[in-house]
Every structure is written in C-alpha cells, then in structure tokens.
C-alpha positions as CSV (number, residue, x, y, z in Angstrom):
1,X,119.0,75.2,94.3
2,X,115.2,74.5,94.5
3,X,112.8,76.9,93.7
4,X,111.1,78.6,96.8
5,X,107.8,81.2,97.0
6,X,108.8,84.7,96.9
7,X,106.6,87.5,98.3
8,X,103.8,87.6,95.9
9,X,105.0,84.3,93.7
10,X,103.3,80.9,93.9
11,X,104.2,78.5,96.0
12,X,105.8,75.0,95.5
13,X,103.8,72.3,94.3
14,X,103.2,69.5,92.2
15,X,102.4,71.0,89.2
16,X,104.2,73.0,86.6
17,X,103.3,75.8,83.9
18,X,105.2,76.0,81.1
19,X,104.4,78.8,78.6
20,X,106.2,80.4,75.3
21,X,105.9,76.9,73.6
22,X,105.8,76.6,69.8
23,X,101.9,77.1,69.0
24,X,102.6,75.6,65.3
25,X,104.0,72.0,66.5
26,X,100.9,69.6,66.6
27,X,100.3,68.6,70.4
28,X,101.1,64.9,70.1
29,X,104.5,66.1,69.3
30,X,104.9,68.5,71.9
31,X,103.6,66.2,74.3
32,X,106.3,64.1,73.4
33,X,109.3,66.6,73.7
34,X,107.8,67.9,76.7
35,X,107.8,64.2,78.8
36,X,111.1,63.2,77.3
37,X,112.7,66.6,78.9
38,X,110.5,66.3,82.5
39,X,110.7,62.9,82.9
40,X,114.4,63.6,83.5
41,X,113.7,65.1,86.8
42,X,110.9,62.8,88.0
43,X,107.8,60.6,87.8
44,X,105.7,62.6,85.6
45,X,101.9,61.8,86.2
46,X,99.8,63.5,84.1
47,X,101.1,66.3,81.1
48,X,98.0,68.7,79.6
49,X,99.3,70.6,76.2
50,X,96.6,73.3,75.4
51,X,95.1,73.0,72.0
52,X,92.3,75.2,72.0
53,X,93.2,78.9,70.7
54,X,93.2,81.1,73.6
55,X,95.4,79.1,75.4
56,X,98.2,77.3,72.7
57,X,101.4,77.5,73.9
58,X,100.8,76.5,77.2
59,X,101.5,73.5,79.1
60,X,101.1,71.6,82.6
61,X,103.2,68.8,83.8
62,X,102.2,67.2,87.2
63,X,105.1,65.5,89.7
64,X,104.2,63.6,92.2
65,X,106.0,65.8,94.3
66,X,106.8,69.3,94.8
67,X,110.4,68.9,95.1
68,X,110.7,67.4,91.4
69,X,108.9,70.0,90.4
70,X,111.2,72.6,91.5
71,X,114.2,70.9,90.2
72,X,112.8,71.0,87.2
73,X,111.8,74.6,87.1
74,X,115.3,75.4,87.9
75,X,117.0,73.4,85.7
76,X,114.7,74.1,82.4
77,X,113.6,77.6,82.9
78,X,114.8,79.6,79.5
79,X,115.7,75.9,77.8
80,X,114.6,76.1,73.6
81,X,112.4,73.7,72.7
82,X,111.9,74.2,69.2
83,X,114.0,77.5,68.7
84,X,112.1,79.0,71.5
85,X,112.9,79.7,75.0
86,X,110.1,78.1,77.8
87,X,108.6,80.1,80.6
88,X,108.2,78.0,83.8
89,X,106.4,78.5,86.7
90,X,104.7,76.9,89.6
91,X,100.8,76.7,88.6
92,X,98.8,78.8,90.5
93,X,95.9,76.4,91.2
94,X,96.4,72.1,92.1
95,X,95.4,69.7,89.2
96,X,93.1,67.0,89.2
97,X,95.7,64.4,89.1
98,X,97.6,66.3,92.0
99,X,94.6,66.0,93.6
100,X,93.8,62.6,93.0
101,X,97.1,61.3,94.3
102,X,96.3,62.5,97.6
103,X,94.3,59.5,97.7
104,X,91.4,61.5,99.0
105,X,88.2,60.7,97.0
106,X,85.9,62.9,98.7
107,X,88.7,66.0,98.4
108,X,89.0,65.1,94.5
109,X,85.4,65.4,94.0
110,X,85.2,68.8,96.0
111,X,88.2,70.4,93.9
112,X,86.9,69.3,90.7
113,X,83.4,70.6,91.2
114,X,85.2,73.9,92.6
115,X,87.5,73.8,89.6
116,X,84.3,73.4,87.1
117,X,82.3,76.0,89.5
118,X,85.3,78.3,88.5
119,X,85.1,77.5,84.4
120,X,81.6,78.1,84.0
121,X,81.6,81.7,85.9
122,X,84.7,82.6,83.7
123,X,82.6,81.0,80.5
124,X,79.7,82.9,81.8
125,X,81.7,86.7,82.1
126,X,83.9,86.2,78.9
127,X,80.1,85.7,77.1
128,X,79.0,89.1,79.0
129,X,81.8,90.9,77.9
130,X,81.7,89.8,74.4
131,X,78.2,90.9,74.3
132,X,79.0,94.2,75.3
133,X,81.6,95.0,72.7
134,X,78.9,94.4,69.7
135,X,76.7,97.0,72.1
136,X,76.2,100.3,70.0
137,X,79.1,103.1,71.2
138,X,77.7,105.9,72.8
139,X,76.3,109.2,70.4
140,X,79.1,111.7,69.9
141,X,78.0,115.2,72.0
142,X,77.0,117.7,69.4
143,X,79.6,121.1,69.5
144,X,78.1,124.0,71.4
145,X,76.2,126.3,69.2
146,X,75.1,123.3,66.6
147,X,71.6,122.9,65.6
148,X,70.1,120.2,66.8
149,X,68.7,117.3,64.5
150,X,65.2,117.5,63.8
151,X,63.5,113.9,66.4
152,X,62.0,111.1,63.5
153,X,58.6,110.8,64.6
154,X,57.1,107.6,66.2
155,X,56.4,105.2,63.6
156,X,58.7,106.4,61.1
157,X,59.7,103.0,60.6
158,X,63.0,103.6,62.5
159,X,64.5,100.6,64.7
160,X,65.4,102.1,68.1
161,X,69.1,102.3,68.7
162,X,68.5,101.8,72.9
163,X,71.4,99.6,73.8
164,X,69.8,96.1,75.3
165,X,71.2,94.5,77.9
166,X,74.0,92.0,77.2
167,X,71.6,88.7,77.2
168,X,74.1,85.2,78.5
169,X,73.7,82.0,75.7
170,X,72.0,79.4,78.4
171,X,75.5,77.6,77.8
172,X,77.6,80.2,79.7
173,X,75.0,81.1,82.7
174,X,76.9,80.8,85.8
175,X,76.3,78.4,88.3
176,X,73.4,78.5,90.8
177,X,71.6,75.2,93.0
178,X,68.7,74.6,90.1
179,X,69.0,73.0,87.1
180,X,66.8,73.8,83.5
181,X,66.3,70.8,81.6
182,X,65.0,71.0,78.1
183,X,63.3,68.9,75.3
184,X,62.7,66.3,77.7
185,X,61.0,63.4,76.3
186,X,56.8,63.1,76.2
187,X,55.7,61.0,79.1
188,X,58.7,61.8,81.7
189,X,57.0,62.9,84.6
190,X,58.7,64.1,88.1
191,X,59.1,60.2,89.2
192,X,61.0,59.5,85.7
193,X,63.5,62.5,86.4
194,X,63.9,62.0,90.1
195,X,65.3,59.0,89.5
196,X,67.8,60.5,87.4
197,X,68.8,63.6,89.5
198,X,68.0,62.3,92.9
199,X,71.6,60.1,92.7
200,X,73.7,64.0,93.0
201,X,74.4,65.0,96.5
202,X,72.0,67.6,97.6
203,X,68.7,66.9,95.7
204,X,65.7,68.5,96.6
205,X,62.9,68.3,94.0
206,X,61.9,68.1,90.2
207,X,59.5,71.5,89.2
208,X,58.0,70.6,86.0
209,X,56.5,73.5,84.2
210,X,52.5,73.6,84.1
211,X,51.3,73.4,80.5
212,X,54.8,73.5,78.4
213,X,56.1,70.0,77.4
214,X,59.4,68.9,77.5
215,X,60.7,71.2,80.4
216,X,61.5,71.0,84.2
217,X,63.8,72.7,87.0
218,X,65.6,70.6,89.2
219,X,66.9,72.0,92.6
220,X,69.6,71.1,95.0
221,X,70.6,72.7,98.3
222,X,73.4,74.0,97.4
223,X,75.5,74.8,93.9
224,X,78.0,72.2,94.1
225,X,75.1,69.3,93.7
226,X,73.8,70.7,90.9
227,X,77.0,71.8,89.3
228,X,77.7,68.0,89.6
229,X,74.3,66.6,88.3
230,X,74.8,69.2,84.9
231,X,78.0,67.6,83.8
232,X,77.1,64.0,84.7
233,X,73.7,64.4,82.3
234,X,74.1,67.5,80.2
235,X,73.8,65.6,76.2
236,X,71.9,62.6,77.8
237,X,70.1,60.9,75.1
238,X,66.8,60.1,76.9
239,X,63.4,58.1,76.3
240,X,62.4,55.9,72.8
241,X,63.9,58.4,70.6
242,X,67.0,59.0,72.0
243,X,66.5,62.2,72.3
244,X,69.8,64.7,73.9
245,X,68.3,66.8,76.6
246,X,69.7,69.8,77.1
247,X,70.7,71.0,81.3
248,X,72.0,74.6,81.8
249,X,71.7,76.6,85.0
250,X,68.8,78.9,85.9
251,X,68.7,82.5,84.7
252,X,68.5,84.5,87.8
C-alpha cells in the first residue's frame, strides 16, 4: 500500500530520506548500492549520499514522481544494506532536481535562493552557538558566611574575565540585501563593480569606502538578490593579478 501523510508526518513527494546507512562504506559505493535498489521502483533522477561528518549516513534519492517514491518507502523501509537496517522517510523539504523537473525556471531559481537563504542562517546560528560554548561558565556563588576574596586592583596586570559577546566569522553572517566585498583590486572603481553586480536581480548601488582601498558594499532591494550575487562571485579572481575577492554579508 502506498505511503500516505499522517497527522504530523510529511507528506508525499518526490524525494526520499534514507538514514541509518553504513558511515564507513566510501560514497561512490553507496551510491552504487543505493541506485541499484531504488532504481527498482522508478526513474531515479538525482541520488545525494552525505559525506561531510555531521551528516554521514544520510541519503536523498529524487523520483520523478511521488507515487515511486512511496512504493519505495514501503517496500525498503527496515531493508539491510550492509548489515544495517535503513530508515526511510519522505524528505521534509523539495530538492533542486524536484524542483527543476517542474520545468519552471523562474520557481527553481526562487527555491534554490530560499534553500541557500536557509543554509547560511543555520551556518550563521551553529557559529553563534559554538562561540558561546568556549564563553567562560558563570563564577560559582560563594557559601553564606565565607569571606569574601580580597578585589586585584586595577592594573594588576590581570586580563578581565567579562564574557564578550559571541563575535560571527564574516563567512557564517546571515543573510541581509548588502553585500561586503574585500581585497578588491587597485583601480576598481564603482563603474568596474557595477558592471559586475548590476546583472543580480535587485541591484541598487556600489558604496565604496572613503579612504580604505580594496573595499565596497553592494546593495540590493531585497535579500534574495544579493544572496544570489554572493554565490555567483564569492572567490572571483579579479583584475591583473588575479586576485580572489572575498563577498560576505553585512554585519548588522
């Protein structure tokens, strides 16, 4: 029987999660076990195996319809593959190739800047929160009735133990409508950049800032043209000397 939504579970779709895979069997051979199992219940489009380390064990493999993709939740939910038995689920969230097969260019382009949009603000709080586990724990309360220590006076050469405020790497900031561009080539003026930024959807204007070299703000109207122009020419090598510029967002 084909899979349906319960109350509370995802709803039919192309795409399929599969988790509770062998994290020690190198991807090209999971890859390969994985499509000559799914391809048994339909075209298979597109199959991701995660290899980074937070997310081994993990597969997706895209239908190109919903109705294969049940099937084959049904039929291979608990099967072993390599001693151990896989997880499946509808995913929660359409993949690019789902997408894509719509045929719909200008939806594609909206759900994959949404679907970047959405890894940079999870980048951005997973770099907030490791910064606040290397923040100092709070002092222990001394016992009632204990003396209390004797204060080191300014300029005892102590460091002050005030916890900072968790500071984002540029990399991780999460996305907002204006671009920082660094180490920017000598002689690239706002004409030189315009003509690089102006082609995303949305551009406003190129900022360059009075008396530093090498550094401008680009704005858009809104966040998904400049989420669009910072993947498109983040690592561009620019100018004579090649040299990689370097586009993050704009700390607020």
């Amino acid at each position: 029987m084909a899979a349906t939504a319960a109350n509370g579970a995802t709803a039919p779709n192309c795409t399929v999660y599969v988790r509770n895979l062998e994290e020690r069997i190198k991807i090209p051979a999971l890859t390969e076990a994985l499509r000559e199992i799914f391809t048994e219940y339909g075209n298979v489009i597109d199959l991701v195996a995660k290899k980074n380390l937070k997310a081994k064990g993990q597969a997706f493999i895209v239908f190109d319809n919903p109705e294969s993709a049940a099937n084959a939740i049904d039929e291979i939910q608990g099967f072993e593959l390599f001693d151990k038995p896989m997880v499946l689920d509808f995913a929660r969230s359409r993949s690019d190739a789902a997408v894509k097969l719509s045929g719909d260019q200008e939806e594609f382009e909206t759900h994959k800047r949404r679907r970047l949009a959405e890894k940079e603000r999870k980048q951005a709080q997973e770099a907030i929160d490791a910064q606040k586990k290397l923040k100092r724990p709070p002092p222990v309360a001394a016992e009632a009735g204990a003396p209390r220590p004797i204060k080191a006076a300014r300029g005892a050469g102590l460091k002050s133990t005030t916890a900072t405020a968790a500071v984002v790497p540029d990399e991780y900031l999460p996305p907002n409508k204006i671009l920082f561009v660094q180490n920017l080539p000598d002689g690239y003026d706002a004409d030189s950049l315009s003509a690089i930024f102006a082609r995303f959807e949305g551009f406003r204007e190129v900022r360059l800032v009075p008396g530093r070299r090498g550094l401008a703000f680009i704005e858009y109207e809104n966040e998904s043209g400049a989420i669009s122009a910072k993947e498109n020419t983040a690592g561009m090598a620019l100018g004579d000397e090649n040299k990689v510029i370097k586009v993050t967002y704009q700390r607020q």
